[in-house]
C-alpha positions as CSV (number, residue, x, y, z in Angstrom):
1,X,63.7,8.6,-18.0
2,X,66.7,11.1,-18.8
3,X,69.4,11.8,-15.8
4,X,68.4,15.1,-15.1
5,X,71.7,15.7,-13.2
6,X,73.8,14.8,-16.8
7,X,71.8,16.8,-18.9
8,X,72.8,19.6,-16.6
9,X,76.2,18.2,-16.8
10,X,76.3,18.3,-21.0
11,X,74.9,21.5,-20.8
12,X,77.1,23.1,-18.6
13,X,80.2,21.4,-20.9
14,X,78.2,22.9,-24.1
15,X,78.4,26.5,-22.9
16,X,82.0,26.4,-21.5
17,X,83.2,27.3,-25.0
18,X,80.8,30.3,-25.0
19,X,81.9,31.7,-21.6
20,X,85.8,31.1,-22.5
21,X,85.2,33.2,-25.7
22,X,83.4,35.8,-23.6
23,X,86.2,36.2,-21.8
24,X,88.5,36.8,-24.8
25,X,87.0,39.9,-25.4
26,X,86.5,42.2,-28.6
27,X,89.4,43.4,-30.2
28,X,87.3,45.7,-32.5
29,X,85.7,46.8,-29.2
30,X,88.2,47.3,-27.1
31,X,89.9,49.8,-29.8
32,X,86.6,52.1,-29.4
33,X,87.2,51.8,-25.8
34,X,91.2,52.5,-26.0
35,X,90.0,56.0,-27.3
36,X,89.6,57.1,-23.5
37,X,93.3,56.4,-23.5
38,X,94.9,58.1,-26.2
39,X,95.1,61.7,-25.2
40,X,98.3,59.6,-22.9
41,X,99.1,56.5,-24.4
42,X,99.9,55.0,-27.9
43,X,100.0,51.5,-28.8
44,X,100.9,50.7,-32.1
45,X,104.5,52.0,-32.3
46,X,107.0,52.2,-29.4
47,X,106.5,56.1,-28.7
48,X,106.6,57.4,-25.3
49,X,103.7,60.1,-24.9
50,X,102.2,61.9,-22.0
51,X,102.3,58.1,-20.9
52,X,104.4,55.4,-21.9
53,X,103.5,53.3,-25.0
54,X,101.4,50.3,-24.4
55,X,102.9,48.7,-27.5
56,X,104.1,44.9,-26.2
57,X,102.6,46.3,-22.5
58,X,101.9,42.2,-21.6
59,X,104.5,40.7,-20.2
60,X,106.5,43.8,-19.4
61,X,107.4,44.7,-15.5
62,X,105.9,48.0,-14.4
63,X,108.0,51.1,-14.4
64,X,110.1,49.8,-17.2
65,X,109.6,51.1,-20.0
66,X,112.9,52.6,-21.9
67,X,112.9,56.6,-21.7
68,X,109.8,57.3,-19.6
69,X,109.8,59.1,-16.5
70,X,107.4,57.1,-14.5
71,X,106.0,57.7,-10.5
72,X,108.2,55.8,-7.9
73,X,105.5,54.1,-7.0
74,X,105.1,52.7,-10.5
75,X,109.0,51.9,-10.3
76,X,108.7,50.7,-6.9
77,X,105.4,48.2,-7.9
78,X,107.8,46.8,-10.9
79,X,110.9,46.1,-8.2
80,X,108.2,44.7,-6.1
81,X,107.4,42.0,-8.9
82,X,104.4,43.9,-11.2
83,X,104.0,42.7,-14.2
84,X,101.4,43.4,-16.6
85,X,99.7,40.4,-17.2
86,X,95.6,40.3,-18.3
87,X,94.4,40.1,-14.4
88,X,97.1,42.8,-13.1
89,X,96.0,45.0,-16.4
90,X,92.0,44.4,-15.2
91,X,92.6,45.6,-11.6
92,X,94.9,48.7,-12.4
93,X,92.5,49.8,-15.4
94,X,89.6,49.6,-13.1
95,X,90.8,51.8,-10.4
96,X,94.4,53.1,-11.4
97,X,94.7,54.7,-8.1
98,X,93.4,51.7,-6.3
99,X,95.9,49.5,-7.1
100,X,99.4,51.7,-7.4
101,X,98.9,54.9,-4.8
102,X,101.0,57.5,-6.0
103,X,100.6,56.7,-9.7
104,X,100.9,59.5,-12.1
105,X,98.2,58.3,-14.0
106,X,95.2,60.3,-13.6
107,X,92.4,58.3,-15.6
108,X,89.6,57.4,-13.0
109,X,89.3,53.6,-14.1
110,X,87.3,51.6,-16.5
111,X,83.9,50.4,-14.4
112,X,82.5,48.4,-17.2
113,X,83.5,44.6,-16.9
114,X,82.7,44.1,-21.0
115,X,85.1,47.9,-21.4
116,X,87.6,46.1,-19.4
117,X,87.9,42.8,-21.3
118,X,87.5,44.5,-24.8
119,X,90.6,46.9,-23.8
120,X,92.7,43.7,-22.8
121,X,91.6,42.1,-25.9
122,X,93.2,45.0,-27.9
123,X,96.1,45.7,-26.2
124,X,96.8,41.7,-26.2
125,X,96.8,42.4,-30.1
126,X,99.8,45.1,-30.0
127,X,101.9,42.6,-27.4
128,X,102.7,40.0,-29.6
């Protein structure tokens, strides 16, 4: 008689690979997605716009980027220790206002988990 607790067990180990690659996201995706952004923000060259480039955005402390004008709060969230990582990028692009009050950015957020997770996945390409 099988061990109905380990054939839980493998199965469980089987779709760990599937859940990790969900959670990678879709570059291809996420660029659709990135559309809603780029009336503000570029991110395949290192050009300040109505919003600062997003070009090599992971990694980089908030309110830093060279030559843009950004909110004190932004600054004031980057002296404070922001920086953009994927889990810091998920909470601000869900609810912009949310996270940083007193942001200049006026988006409304991203409510979509699978919109969130796709964008990451595309900006993670241009921060390399």
């Amino acid at each position: 008689m099988r061990n109905p607790i380990a054939a839980l067990s493998v199965s469980a180990l089987l779709l760990c690979p599937v859940a990790a690659l969900a959670q990678e996201g879709d570059a291809e995706a996420g660029a659709t997605v990135f559309k809603k952004c780029t009336a503000c923000h570029v991110v395949d060259k290192d050009q300040n716009r109505v919003g600062p480039s997003l070009q090599n955005i992971i990694g980089r402390t908030a309110g830093t980027h060279p030559k843009f004008r950004y909110s004190p709060a932004m600054v004031k969230a980057g002296e404070e220790g922001l920086v953009w990582d994927e889990a810091a990028l998920r909470d601000y692009l869900r609810d912009p206002r949310a996270m940083i009050k007193g942001t200049k950015m006026v988006f409304p957020g991203l409510k979509e988990e699978e919109d969130l997770t796709n964008v990451i996945a595309f900006l993670k390409q241009h921060s390399q």
